[in-house]
N, C-alpha and C positions, 0 to 999 in steps of 0.2 A: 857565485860559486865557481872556482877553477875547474879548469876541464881536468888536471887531475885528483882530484876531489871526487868528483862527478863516475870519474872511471873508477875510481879504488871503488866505491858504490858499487856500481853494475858488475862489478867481480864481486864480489864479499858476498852479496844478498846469494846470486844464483849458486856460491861456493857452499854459503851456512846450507840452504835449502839441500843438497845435494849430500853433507856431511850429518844432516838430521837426517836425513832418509838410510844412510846408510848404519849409524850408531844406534838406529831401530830393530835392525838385524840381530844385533849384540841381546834380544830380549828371548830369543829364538830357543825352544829346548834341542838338549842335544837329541840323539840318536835312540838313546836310552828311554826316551819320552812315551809314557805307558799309550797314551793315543785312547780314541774312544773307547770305553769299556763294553766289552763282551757283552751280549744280553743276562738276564741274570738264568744261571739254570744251562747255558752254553757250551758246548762243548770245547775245549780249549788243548793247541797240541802245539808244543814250541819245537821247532827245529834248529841247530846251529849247522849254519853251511857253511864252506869254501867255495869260491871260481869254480866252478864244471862238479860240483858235488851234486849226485842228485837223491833224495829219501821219499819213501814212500810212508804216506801213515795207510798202515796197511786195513788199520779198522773203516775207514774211509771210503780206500779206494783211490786215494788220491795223491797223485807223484806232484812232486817241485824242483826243480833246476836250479838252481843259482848259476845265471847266464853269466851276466854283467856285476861289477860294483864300481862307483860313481862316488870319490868322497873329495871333496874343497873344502871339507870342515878344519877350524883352525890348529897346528899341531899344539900339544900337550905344553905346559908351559912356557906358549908364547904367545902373545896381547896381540888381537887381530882389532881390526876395525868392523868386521861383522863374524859372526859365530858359525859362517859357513854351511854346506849342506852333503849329506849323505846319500845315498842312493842308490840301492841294488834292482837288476831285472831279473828278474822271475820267470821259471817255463813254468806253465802247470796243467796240468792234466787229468781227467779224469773220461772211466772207460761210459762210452756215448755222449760224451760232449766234446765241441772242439776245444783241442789245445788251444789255450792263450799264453801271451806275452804281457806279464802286469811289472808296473815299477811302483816300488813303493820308498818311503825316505823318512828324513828325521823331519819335524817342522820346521815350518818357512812362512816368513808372513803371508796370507792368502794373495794378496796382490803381486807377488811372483810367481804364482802359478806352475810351483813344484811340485812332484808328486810327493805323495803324503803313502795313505790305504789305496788300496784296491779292492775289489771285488772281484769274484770268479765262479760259478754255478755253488753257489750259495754259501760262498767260502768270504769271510774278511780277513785280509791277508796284513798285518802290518808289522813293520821292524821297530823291534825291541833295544837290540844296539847293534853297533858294527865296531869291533875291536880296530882299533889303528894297524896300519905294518909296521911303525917303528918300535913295536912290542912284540910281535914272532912273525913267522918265515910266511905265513898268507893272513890277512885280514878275513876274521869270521863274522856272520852275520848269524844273527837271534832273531827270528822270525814268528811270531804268533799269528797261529791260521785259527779262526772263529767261527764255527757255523752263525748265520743270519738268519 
Protein backbone atom coordinates (compact mmCIF):
# COMPACT_ATOMS: atom_id res chain seq x y z
CA UNK A 1 0.00 0.00 0.00
CA UNK A 2 1.49 3.60 -0.87
CA UNK A 3 1.96 6.11 1.62
CA UNK A 4 -0.46 8.10 -0.22
CA UNK A 5 -2.97 5.63 -0.12
CA UNK A 6 -2.47 5.16 3.35
CA UNK A 7 -2.83 8.98 4.00
CA UNK A 8 -6.12 9.71 1.89
CA UNK A 9 -7.17 6.90 4.65
CA UNK A 10 -6.27 8.61 7.96
CA UNK A 11 -7.96 11.70 6.51
CA UNK A 12 -11.33 10.38 5.01
CA UNK A 13 -12.14 8.02 8.16
CA UNK A 14 -11.51 10.86 11.02
CA UNK A 15 -13.35 13.38 8.06
CA UNK A 16 -16.55 10.79 7.49
CA UNK A 17 -16.74 10.37 11.51
CA UNK A 18 -16.61 14.08 12.14
CA UNK A 19 -19.30 14.91 9.07
CA UNK A 20 -21.72 11.92 10.68
CA UNK A 21 -21.57 13.57 13.83
CA UNK A 22 -22.43 16.78 12.64
CA UNK A 23 -25.28 15.82 9.79
CA UNK A 24 -26.91 14.23 13.27
CA UNK A 25 -27.55 17.87 14.31
CA UNK A 26 -29.76 18.26 11.16
CA UNK A 27 -32.37 15.72 13.17
CA UNK A 28 -32.63 18.52 16.08
CA UNK A 29 -36.43 20.15 16.45
CA UNK A 30 -36.46 23.70 16.03
CA UNK A 31 -37.34 26.33 18.56
CA UNK A 32 -40.95 25.72 18.18
CA UNK A 33 -40.46 22.05 19.79
CA UNK A 34 -43.49 21.61 22.26
CA UNK A 35 -40.86 19.96 24.87
CA UNK A 36 -42.13 17.83 27.77
CA UNK A 37 -45.64 18.07 28.28
CA UNK A 38 -47.22 19.75 31.28
CA UNK A 39 -48.57 17.61 33.97
CA UNK A 40 -52.05 16.84 33.08
CA UNK A 41 -54.52 19.31 35.11
CA UNK A 42 -51.46 21.94 35.07
CA UNK A 43 -51.59 25.24 35.11
CA UNK A 44 -50.20 26.61 31.87
CA UNK A 45 -49.28 30.60 31.09
CA UNK A 46 -47.45 31.64 27.69
CA UNK A 47 -45.73 34.70 27.62
CA UNK A 48 -44.08 36.58 24.29
CA UNK A 49 -41.06 38.67 25.24
CA UNK A 50 -38.36 41.01 23.75
CA UNK A 51 -34.61 41.80 24.98
CA UNK A 52 -35.27 43.73 28.47
CA UNK A 53 -39.15 43.08 28.38
CA UNK A 54 -40.33 42.09 31.53
CA UNK A 55 -44.26 40.51 32.55
CA UNK A 56 -45.56 39.43 35.50
CA UNK A 57 -48.47 36.48 35.64
CA UNK A 58 -50.04 38.33 38.25
CA UNK A 59 -52.23 35.21 39.29
CA UNK A 60 -48.78 33.69 40.25
CA UNK A 61 -46.89 36.06 41.79
CA UNK A 62 -44.38 35.60 39.41
CA UNK A 63 -42.19 38.04 37.24
CA UNK A 64 -39.77 36.93 34.01
CA UNK A 65 -37.09 39.06 32.25
CA UNK A 66 -36.09 38.25 29.07
CA UNK A 67 -32.25 39.06 29.80
CA UNK A 68 -30.42 37.55 27.02
CA UNK A 69 -31.24 35.68 23.45
CA UNK A 70 -28.73 33.35 21.95
CA UNK A 71 -29.60 32.08 18.36
CA UNK A 72 -26.89 29.97 15.63
CA UNK A 73 -30.01 28.40 14.48
CA UNK A 74 -29.74 28.11 10.57
CA UNK A 75 -31.36 31.33 8.61
CA UNK A 76 -34.74 30.51 6.77
CA UNK A 77 -34.06 29.14 3.37
CA UNK A 78 -30.64 28.30 3.65
CA UNK A 79 -29.27 24.39 3.86
CA UNK A 80 -26.93 24.40 7.05
CA UNK A 81 -24.88 21.33 7.82
CA UNK A 82 -26.52 21.37 11.43
CA UNK A 83 -29.98 22.92 12.44
CA UNK A 84 -28.34 25.17 15.00
CA UNK A 85 -29.47 26.24 18.44
CA UNK A 86 -31.63 28.86 20.29
CA UNK A 87 -31.34 30.18 23.45
CA UNK A 88 -32.88 32.80 25.68
CA UNK A 89 -31.86 33.97 29.64
CA UNK A 90 -34.42 34.36 31.75
CA UNK A 91 -34.69 36.59 35.28
CA UNK A 92 -37.37 35.26 37.46
CA UNK A 93 -38.71 35.89 40.38
CA UNK A 94 -40.87 35.30 42.81
CA UNK A 95 -41.89 37.25 46.16
CA UNK A 96 -39.66 35.03 49.09
CA UNK A 97 -37.69 33.08 46.89
CA UNK A 98 -34.51 34.12 45.48
CA UNK A 99 -34.27 35.50 42.14
CA UNK A 100 -32.72 33.18 39.66
CA UNK A 101 -31.05 33.19 36.18
CA UNK A 102 -32.53 30.08 33.99
CA UNK A 103 -31.54 29.56 30.17
CA UNK A 104 -33.82 27.65 28.40
CA UNK A 105 -33.50 26.67 24.36
CA UNK A 106 -34.71 24.85 21.32
CA UNK A 107 -33.39 20.89 21.31
CA UNK A 108 -29.94 19.67 20.84
CA UNK A 109 -28.72 16.36 20.98
CA UNK A 110 -28.12 15.51 24.78
CA UNK A 111 -24.48 14.97 24.31
CA UNK A 112 -23.95 18.85 23.74
CA UNK A 113 -25.16 19.68 26.74
CA UNK A 114 -27.29 22.74 25.71
CA UNK A 115 -29.79 24.08 27.61
CA UNK A 116 -33.14 22.91 26.98
CA UNK A 117 -36.06 23.56 30.28
CA UNK A 118 -35.52 24.81 33.43
CA UNK A 119 -36.90 24.72 36.55
CA UNK A 120 -37.50 27.53 39.24
CA UNK A 121 -39.68 27.31 42.84
CA UNK A 122 -41.98 25.11 41.18
CA UNK A 123 -42.10 26.70 37.89
CA UNK A 124 -41.18 24.61 34.40
CA UNK A 125 -40.04 27.10 32.18
CA UNK A 126 -39.62 26.19 28.37
CA UNK A 127 -39.43 28.02 24.88
CA UNK A 128 -41.99 27.59 22.51
CA UNK A 129 -40.36 29.48 19.55
CA UNK A 130 -38.17 32.48 18.98
CA UNK A 131 -39.20 34.41 15.96
CA UNK A 132 -35.88 35.29 13.62
CA UNK A 133 -34.73 39.26 13.27
CA UNK A 134 -34.64 38.93 9.52
CA UNK A 135 -38.73 38.99 9.99
CA UNK A 136 -39.10 42.44 12.26
CA UNK A 137 -37.29 45.02 14.21
CA UNK A 138 -36.54 42.59 17.70
CA UNK A 139 -36.78 38.71 17.82
CA UNK A 140 -39.74 37.50 20.20
CA UNK A 141 -39.59 34.79 22.34
CA UNK A 142 -42.82 32.29 23.27
CA UNK A 143 -42.14 31.01 26.63
CA UNK A 144 -44.41 28.52 28.49
CA UNK A 145 -44.23 28.63 32.29
CA UNK A 146 -45.73 25.23 33.98
CA UNK A 147 -46.56 24.60 37.51
CA UNK A 148 -44.55 21.07 38.60
Amino acid sequence: MSRQTLSRRSIALPLGAVLLLALSGCATAPAGDPGTPPPAGARIHTLILVRGQQAVVAEESLSVKLVEISDSRCPAKVTCVWAGHAAVTLQASKPGQAPATLVIGSQAPAAMGLPYEASYAGYRFHLLALEPTDTMPAPRATIRISRQ
